[in-house]
N, C-alpha and C positions, 0 to 999 in steps of 0.2 A: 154868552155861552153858558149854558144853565149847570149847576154842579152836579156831578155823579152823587147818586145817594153813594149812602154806606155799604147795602148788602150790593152795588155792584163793584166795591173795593175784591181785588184778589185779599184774602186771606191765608196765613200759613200757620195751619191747624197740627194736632198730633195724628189726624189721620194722615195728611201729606208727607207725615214722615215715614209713618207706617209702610206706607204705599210704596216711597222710596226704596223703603228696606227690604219689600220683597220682592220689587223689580230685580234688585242685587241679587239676592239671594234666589231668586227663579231664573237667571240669567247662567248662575254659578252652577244652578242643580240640569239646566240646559245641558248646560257645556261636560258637566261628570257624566251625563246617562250618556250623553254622546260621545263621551270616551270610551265609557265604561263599555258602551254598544259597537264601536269601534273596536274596541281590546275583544268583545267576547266572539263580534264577525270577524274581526281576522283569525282568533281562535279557530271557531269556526272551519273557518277557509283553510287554516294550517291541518287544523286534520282531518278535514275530508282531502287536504291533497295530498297529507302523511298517511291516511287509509289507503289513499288511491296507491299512495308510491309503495303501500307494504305490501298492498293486493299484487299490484304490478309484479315486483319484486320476488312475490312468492308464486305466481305462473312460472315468473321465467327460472324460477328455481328447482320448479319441479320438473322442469320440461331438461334442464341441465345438469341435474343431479346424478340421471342415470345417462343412457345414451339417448342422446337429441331426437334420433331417425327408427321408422323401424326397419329393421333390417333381412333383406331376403335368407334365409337357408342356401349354402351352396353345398351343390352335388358334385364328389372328387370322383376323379376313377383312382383305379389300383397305379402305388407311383412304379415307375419302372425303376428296377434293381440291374446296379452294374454288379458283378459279381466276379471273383478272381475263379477260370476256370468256364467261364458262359461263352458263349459266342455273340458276336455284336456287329454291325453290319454298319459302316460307314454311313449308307446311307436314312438309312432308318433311325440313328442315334442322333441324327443331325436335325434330321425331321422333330423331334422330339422337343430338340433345344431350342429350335424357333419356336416350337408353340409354345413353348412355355417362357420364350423373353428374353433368351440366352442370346449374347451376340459375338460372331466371331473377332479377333483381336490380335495384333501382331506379339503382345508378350499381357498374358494374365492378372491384373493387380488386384482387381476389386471383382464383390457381387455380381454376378449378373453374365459372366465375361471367358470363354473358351477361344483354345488355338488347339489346332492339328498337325501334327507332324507326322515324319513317315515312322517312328515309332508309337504311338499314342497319340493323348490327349492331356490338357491339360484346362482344369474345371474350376470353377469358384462359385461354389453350391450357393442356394438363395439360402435364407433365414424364409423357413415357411412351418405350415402348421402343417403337423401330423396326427394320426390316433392318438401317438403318446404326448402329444404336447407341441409345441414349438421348439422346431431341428434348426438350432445358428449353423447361419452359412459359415463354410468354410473350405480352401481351396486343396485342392486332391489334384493326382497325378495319376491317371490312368494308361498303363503299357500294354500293347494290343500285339500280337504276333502270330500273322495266319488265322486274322479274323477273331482271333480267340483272347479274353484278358488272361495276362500274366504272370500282373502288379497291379496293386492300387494302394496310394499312401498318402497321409496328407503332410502338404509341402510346408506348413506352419511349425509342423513338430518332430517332422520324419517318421510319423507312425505309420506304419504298415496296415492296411485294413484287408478285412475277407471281403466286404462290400460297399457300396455307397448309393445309398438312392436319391434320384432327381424327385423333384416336388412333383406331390399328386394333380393332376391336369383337370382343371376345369370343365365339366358333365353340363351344369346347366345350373338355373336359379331356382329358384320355389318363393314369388313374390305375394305381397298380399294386391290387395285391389287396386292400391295406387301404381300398380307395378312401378315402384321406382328403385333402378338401380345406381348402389352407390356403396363404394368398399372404403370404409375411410384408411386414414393414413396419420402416423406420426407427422410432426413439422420438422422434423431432419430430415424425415425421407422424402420431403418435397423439394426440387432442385431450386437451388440458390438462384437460379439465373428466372425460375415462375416467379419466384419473390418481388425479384425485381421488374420483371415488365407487370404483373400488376400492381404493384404499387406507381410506377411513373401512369400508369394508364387509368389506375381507379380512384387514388389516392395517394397524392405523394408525400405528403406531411402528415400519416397515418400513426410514426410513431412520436407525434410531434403533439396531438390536440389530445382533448379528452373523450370524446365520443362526439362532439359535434364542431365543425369546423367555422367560426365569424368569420374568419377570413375568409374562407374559400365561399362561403356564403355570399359575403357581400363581392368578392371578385366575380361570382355568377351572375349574381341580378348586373352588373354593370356590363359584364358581355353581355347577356338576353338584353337589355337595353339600349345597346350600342347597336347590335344587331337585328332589331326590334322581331326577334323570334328567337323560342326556345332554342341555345345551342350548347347551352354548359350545365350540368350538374353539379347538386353542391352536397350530395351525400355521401358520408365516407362510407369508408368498409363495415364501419359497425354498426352503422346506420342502415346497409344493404342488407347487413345479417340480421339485426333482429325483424325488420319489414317480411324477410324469407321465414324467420324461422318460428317469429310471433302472431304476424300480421297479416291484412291483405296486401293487393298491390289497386285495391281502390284509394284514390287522391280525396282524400275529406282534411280539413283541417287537423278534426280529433285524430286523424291516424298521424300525419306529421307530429304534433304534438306528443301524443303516445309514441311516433318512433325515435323522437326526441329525448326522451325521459328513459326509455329502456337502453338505449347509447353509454346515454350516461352511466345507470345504472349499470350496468356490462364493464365500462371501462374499470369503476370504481370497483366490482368484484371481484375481475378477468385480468389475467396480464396481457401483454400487447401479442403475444407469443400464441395462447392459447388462443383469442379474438382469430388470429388470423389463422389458426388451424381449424379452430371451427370452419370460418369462411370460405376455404379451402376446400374443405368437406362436402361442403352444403350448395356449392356453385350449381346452377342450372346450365346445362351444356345442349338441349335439346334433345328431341324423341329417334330412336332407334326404334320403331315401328310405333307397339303399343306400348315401351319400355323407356320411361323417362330416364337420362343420363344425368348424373350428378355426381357430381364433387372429383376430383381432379385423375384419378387414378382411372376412374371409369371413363373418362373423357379421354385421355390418353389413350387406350388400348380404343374406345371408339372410332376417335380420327386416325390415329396411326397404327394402329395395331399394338404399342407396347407398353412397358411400365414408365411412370413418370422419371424414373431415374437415367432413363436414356434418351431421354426428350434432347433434340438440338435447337439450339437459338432462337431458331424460325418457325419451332414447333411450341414451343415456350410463347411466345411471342402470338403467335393465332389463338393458341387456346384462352390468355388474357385477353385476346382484341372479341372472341365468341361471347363473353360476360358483360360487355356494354347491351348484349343483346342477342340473343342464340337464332331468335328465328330470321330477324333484320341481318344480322352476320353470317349466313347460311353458306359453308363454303362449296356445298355440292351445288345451290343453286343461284349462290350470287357470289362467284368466287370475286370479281373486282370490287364489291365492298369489302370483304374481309382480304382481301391483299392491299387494300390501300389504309386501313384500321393497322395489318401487321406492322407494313412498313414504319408508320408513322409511332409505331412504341417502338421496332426497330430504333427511330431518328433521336428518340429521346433518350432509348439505355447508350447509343453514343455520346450523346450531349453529357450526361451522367456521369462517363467513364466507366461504364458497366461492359462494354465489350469496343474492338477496335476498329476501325474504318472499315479495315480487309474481313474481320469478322462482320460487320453490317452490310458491307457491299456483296458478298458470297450469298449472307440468310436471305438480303433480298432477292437475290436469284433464284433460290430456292422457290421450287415447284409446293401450290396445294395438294393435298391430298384428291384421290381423283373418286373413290368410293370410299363410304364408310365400312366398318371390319365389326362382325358379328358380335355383341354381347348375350347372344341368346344361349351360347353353350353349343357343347358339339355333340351333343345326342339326347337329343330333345323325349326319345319314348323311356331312354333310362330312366331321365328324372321324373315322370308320367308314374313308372313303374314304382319310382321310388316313393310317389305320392301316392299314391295307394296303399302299397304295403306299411305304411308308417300310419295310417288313418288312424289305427288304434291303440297306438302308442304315444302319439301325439296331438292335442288339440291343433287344429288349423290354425289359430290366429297367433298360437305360439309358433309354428310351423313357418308362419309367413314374416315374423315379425323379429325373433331372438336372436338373428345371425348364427344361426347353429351349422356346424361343418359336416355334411354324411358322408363317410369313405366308403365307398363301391368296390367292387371285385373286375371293374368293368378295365380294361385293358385299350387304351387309348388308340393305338396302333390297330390293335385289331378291328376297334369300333369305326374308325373311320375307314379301313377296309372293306366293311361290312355294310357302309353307306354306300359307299362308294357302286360296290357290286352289285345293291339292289337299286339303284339310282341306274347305272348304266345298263344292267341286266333287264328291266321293265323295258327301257326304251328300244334296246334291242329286239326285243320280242316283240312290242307295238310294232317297232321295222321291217320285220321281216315276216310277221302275220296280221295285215292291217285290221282284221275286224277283230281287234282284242281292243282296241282304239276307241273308247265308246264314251262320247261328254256323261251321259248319263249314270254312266257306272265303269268308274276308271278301275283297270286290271291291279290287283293289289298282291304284295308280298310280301312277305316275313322272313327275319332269320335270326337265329342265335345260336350261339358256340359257347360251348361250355368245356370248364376243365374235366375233362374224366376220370379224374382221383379225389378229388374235390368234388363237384358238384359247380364252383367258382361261374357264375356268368363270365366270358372275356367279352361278349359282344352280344348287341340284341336292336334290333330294326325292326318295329312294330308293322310298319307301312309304308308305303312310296313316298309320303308326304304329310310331312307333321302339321303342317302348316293348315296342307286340305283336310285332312283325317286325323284327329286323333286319337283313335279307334285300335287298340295297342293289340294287332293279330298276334299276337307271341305270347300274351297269357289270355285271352280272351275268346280266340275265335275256336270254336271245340269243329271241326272238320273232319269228315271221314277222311280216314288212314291208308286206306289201300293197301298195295302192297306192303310196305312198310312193315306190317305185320307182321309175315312169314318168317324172316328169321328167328321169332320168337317160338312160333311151333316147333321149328327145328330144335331149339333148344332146349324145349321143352322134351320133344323127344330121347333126344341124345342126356339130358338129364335124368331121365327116366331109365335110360339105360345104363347110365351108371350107376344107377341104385339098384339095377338088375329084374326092373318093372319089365322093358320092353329089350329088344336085340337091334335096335339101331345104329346105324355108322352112317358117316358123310359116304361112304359107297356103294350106300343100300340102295335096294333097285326098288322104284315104286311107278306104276302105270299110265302113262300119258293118253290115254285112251277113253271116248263120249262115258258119261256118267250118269247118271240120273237119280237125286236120294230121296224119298219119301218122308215131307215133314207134315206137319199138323197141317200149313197152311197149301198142303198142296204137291208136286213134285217138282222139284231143282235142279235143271239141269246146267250146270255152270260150264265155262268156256272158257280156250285160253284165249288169250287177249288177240294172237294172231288168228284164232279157228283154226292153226294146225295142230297135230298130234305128231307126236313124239314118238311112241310104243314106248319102250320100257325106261325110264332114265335115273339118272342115281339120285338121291336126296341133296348133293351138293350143287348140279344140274338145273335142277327144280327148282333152288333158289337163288341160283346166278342169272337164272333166264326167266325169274319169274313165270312159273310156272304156274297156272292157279289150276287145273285137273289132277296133278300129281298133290298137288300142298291138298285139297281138299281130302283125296284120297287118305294121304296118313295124318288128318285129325279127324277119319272114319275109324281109324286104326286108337291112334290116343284115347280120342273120345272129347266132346264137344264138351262135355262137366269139366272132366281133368284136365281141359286148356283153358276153361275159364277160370278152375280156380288155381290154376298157375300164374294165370295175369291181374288173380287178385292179389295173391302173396307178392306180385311186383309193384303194387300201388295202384293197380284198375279197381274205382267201385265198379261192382255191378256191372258184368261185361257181357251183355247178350250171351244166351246161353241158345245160341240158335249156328246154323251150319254155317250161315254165308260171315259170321265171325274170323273165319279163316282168311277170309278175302280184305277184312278191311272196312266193315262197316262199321267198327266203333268209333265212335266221334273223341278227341283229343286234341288238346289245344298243341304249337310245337315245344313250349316250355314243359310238358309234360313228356311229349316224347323224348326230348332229349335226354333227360333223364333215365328214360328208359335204356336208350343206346349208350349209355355210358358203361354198363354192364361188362360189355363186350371187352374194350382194352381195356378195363378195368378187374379182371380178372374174376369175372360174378359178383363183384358188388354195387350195388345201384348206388349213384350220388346223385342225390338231390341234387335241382339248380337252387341256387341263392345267389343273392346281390348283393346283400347288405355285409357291410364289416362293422362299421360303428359309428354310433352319434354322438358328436363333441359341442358340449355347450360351449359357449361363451369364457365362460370359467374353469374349461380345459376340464369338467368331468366328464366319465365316458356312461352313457347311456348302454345296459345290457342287452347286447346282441349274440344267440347263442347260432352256431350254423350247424346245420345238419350234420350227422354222422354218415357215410357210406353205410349200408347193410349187404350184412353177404343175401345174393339170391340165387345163385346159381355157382357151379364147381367152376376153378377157375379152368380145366379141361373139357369142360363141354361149352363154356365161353367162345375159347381160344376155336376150337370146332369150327362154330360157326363163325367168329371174325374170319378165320383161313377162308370161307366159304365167301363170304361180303368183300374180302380181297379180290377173291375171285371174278364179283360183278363188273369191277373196272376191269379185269385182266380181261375176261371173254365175253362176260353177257350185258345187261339190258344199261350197263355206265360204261362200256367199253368206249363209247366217243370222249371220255375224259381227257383221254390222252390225245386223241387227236386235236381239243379244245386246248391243249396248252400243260395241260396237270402234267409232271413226271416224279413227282415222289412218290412214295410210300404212303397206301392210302386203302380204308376198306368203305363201302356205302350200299345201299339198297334205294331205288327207285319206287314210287308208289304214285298209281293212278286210280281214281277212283271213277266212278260209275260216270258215263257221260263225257269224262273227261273234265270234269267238273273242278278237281281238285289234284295237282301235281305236286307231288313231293320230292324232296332226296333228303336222305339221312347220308351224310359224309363223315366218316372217322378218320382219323389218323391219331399216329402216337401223343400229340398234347390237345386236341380238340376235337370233339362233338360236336358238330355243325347241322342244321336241321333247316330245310330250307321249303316252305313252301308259295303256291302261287294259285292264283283265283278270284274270284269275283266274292264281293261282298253277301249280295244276294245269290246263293249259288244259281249258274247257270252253267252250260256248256262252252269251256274255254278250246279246245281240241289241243290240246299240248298233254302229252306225258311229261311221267317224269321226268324221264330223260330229255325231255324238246324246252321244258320249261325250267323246271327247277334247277338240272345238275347244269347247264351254261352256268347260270348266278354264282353256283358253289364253285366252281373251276376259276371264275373269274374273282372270288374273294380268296381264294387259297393262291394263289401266282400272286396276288394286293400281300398279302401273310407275308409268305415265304416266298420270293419271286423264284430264288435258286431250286427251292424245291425240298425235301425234307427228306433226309436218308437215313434215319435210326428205325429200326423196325421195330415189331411190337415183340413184345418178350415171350419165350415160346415156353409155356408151362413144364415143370420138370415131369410130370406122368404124361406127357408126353411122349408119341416116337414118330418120322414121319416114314411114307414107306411109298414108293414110286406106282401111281395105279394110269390103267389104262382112262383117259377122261370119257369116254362115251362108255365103256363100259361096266366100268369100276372094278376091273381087274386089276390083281397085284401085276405087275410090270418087272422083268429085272433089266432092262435097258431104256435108255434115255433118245429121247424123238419129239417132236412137236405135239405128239398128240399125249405126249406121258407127262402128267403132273405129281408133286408132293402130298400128298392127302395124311392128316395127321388120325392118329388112334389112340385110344388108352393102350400103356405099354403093356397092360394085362392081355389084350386084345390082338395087341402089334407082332406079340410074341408067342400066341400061341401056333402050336405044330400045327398049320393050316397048309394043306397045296396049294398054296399061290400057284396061278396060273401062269405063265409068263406067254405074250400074244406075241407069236412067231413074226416076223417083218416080212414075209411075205403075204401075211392074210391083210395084210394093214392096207386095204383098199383105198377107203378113201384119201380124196388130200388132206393136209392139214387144216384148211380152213373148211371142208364139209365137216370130218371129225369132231370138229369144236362146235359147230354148229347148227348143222343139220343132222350128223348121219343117224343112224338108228342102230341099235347091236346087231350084230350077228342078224338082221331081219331085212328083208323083203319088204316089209308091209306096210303097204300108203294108206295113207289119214282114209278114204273111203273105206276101205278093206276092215279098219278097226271095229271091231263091237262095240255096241251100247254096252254099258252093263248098268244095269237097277241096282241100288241096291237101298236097305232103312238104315237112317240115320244111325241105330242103334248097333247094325249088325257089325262085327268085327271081320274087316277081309283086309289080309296083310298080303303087302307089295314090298318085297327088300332083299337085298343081293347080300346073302350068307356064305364067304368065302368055303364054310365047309363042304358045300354043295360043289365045290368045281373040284 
């Protein structure tokens, strides 16, 4: 075997050690960068996932900080006032106290909760927000005697009160685009018994975890496994909230994850108390039309009609089983999924010890709800109106968003009377005149009631149907007037004569006889509505019987300038300065009219309408709302004049079917038809309300209804909805006043009493002067009573052909008027 040389001996030189030592040492500086790169990625990793968690942290802080939702505006009306000394009507007070959530009760304890006896009532006011602030409930004893309060005291202190008002009633919402309604609530004031069926139903070791649940985690994957499909959830309550209130409801990892981390985040914040008020709040309950329902309070009055504090068992019990899922739990259209959902939280608050056999065996008997109950409000054009009129006071998305409270002047009771009448009153009319009936253009009406000292809206119905039109006829649709007018003449007159311009009385005789006036555009010759004539008839005649020959006649007499600008100083711009003015061709919305007609029991002073009382933020400040002042525009004696006279139209002329429709109180109105029949009106007064009713097609055309055929039904069938019994306080009869017994067809003084003799009022300057009253012998008194009133003609012979034309210019002054000093 031959020997290895030398050079191929291994060798162990100074470089092999070398080499050695920085294998070490490159092994060593290895292993530190890969720590060091290790320490600086996890670094790293900590804060980008401590950015993430502070970013996270600071959404869900600013979205919590102030109020989570944004919140609709709600629209109150005026609260109703029990008052010692008022009259109150069993049935109407009762009315009241449902809508608003009150429930009757064998003895009073808490909120919410009235008894009746055959002396009184006894109340336990809510805690609700007012103009001034937040009114604590508190319970009162009200004593009733002959219809009338007493006493009112509250039974906590014994203090005696002059009054007590019920909470202001819900008008309507003002949402923004999501429209979603949701009124939150304290966690006291949510009933103990919702607590607990959602917690056994959602969550039952809720206040047990931290925001995410292992256990119940891993008990899900083992049902879904065992059952090899999805059947258990494993996210808690807080896990549901921030998914709702941060997140989507799309399934990504990253969102699990992020609903993961915000859970957490929330618990570690939040107490277990507030979590679940949020939660509470924030529930999704499903759509009331275009109107998403959320969070528990609005849920309740949705399915049941009421506040969560009167929820029973079984009602407690549905509304937790609707939250696994609103549209799957649908009880109007899948009531046997959500009864077999209720029962089964039912099965567990027994197991619990949360309620007893006899109470689970009973709630499961218990009946679903069969419809859902409006959260739209119950006068949908108020709050229309009320969007409007706020346009420039408030931004809209502040409007939509701030939870801001408006209190209205609008009178609940009335307003849904005033639905009620133009709802059934259209449909009547379609019934009983079929071609009013038209798809293409459905017959429309209006109406509002005003206080007549005030100006106060009580009630206002834009149109037949909010739903179809919201096209608000009460402040918007400017419509010729019609008759409507002529009182206004009169008063104008009779105004004029108490300044000692003209010599007019309600018993002045003025000519029912052809006419013809010469204007710029031609000659005028106007009509009355029946084409008969009258011959001579009085001024109070002439506008109980709508008269339009005689009314034209004395604004020949006045003067067509000085009526216009008497209905400018009433609030008309710009009122045609033309003849047929008299008749009705100025155009006026009825919010405008009615304003007008408040003059009259208001003793000549005009009240604005208004609606608004005030806006209350959030933070109980009040928003400046000034309301109009009444202005005097007329003597409160030639007012009264002519109200006597508009009394008059229900007692003999063109509203006397009032009475036969049902009306028997006290009540004065004017009828008005306009050209075609196009437009039908009634102005209705009486001692607390201005009522202004009209009817018509949008696009005018010929409807064939008068006043009387269209409008005054509506008004007869909203005042019996008012006042069923009827109203007996008269209107106040001014002190220059005197009244004095006249013959009615012919406006002689009378000294005896007979069917044809009425009370006619005068200025006492007037009343009293040394005049020969006539007195009309009882044997000249030919006609009968009902020609007298209606047909007959004075002292005359003469038929409608026999009458003359008479010509005459616009301009020329020819007086027609019955001056007792002539007889």
């Amino acid at each position: 075997m031959p020997k290895r040389s030398t050079a191929d001996k291994p060798q162990s030189t100074n470089a092999d050690s070398v080499s050695t030592k920085t294998g070490k040492w490159g092994r060593f500086a290895y292993l530190m960068a890969s720590f060091f790169a290790g320490v600086v990625l996890t670094g790293l990793l900590f804060s980008v996932f401590g950015l993430y968690t502070l970013k996270t942290f600071s959404r869900m802080e600013e979205l919590l900080h102030g109020a989570p939702w944004n919140l609709p505006t709600r629209v109150y009306g005026r609260p109703y006032e029990i008052f010692v000394g008022g009259k109150i009507q069993r049935p109407t007070i009762l009315s009241r106290l449902s809508r608003l959530g009150y429930y009757p009760v064998a003895s009073v304890q808490s909120s919410g909760e009235y008894s009746w006896d055959e002396k009184g009532m006894d109340l336990f006011l809510h805690d609700t927000q007012t103009i001034d602030g937040v009114r604590q409930g508190f319970p009162a004893r009200v004593e009733i005697a002959d219809n009338v309060v007493i006493g009112i005291w509250n039974t906590d202190d014994g203090k005696h009160l002059s009054s007590i008002m019920l909470d202001p009633e819900l008008l309507g919402s003002i949402y923004d685009p999501s429209t979603e309604d949701r009124r939150p609530m304290k966690l006291e004031e949510v009933p103990s018994l919702f607590v607990d069926c959602l917690l056994v139903s959602e969550d039952k070791d809720f206040f047990a975890h931290h925001g995410i649940d292992p256990v119940g985690i891993t008990r899900a994957v083992w049902v879904n496994l065992k059952r090899g499909r999805y059947a258990q959830g494993a996210s808690t309550i807080t896990q549901q909230l921030v998914r709702s209130l941060f997140l989507t409801r799309k399934r990504t990892i990253r969102r699990k994850m992020d609903e993961a981390l915000m859970a957490v985040l929330l618990e570690l914040t939040r107490d277990k108390d507030k979590i679940l008020e949020l939660y509470i709040n924030e529930c999704y309950y499903g759509q009331a039309g275009a109107i998403s329902v959320a969070g528990l309070r609005q849920g309740a009055r949705f399915y049941f009609g009421t506040e969560p504090r009167h929820l029973k068992v079984e009602q407690c019990a549905m509304l937790a089983a609707i939250l696994r899922g609103p549209n799957y739990y649908q009880p109007f259209q899948y009531p046997d999924r959500v009864k077999q959902r209720r029962d089964f939280i039912l099965a567990r608050l027994f197991q619990e010890g949360k309620i007893t056999e006899e109470e689970k065996n009973a709630a499961i008997a218990a009946p679903l709800p069969e419809a859902p109950h409006s959260l739209a409000g119950s006068a949908p054009y108020v709050v229309d109106a009320v969007r409007r009129s706020i346009a420039d006071l408030l931004d809209v998305r502040e409007l939509q968003t701030e939870g801001y409270s408006i209190f209205t002047t609008i009178d609940t009771h009335i307003q849904s009377a005033a639905q009620q009448a133009v709802k059934e009153g259209i449909e009547e009319l379609e019934s009983k005149y079929p071609h009013l009936s038209r798809v293409s253009q459905p017959l429309q009406a209006a109406l509002i009631a005003i206080d007549p000292y005030s100006g106060a809206v009580r009630a206002m119905v834009g149109g037949r149907d909010f739903e179809s039109s919201q096209y608000n006829h009460v402040l918007l649709a400017k419509r010729p007037i019609g008759s409507i007018i002529k009182p206004f003449l009169a008063l104008c007159a009779l105004e004029g004569s108490h300044r000692g311009d003209y010599d007019w009385r309600p018993n002045s005789l003025l000519s029912d006889s052809p006419i013809t006036i010469q204007t710029p555009s031609g000659p005028w010759s106007p009509e009355n509505y029946t084409k008969e004539y009258l011959g001579m008839v009085t001024l109070r005649r002439a506008i109980e019987q709508s008269l339009n020959v005689p009314t034209v006649r004395l604004s020949q007499q006045i003067g067509i300038p000085t009526f216009a600008d008497f209905l400018q100083k009433l609030g008309i711009d710009n009122p045609p300065r033309v003849p047929s003015l008299v008749l009705g061709t100025l155009e006026l919305t009825p919010y405008t009219v009615a304003g007008l007609f408040s003059l009259f029991p208001n003793r000549g002073e005009l009240a604005s309408p208004f609606f608004l009382r005030a806006i209350v933020t959030t933070s109980n400040e009040k928003l400046p709302l000034a309301p109009p002042s009444p202005a005097a525009a007329a003597s409160p004696e030639a007012s009264y004049q002519v109200l006597s006279m508009l009394q008059g139209v229900l007692e003999r002329g063109t509203a006397k079917s009032a009475r036969q429709l049902g009306w028997s109180g006290i009540a004065a109105g004017k009828t008005g038809t306009t050209d075609d029949r196009q437009d039908a009106w009634f102005a209705g007064i009486t001692p607390d309300l201005v009522t202004i009713v009209w009817i018509g097609f949008d696009h005018p055309e010929p409807t064939g209804l008068t006043g009387s055929m269209g409008a005054l039904p509506i008004w007869v069938k909203f005042m019996n909805l008012v006042d069923p019994a009827g109203n007996s306080e008269p209107f106040p009869i001014p002190d220059g006043l005197s009244s004095r017994r006249i013959h009615y067809a012919t406006g002689q003084f009378a000294f005896y009493n007979g069917p044809d003799i009425i009370h006619e009022f005068f200025l006492k300057t007037m009343a009293g002067e040394e005049t020969p009253a006539i007195e009309i012998p009882v044997h000249s008194r030919t006609p009968s009573n009902q020609e007298s009133i209606t047909k007959a003609l004075p002292e005359s012979d003469i038929t409608e052909s026999e009458l003359p034309e008479e010509t005459i210019p616009s301009t020329t002054p020819s007086r027609y008027y019955f001056d007792p000093k002539n007889y």
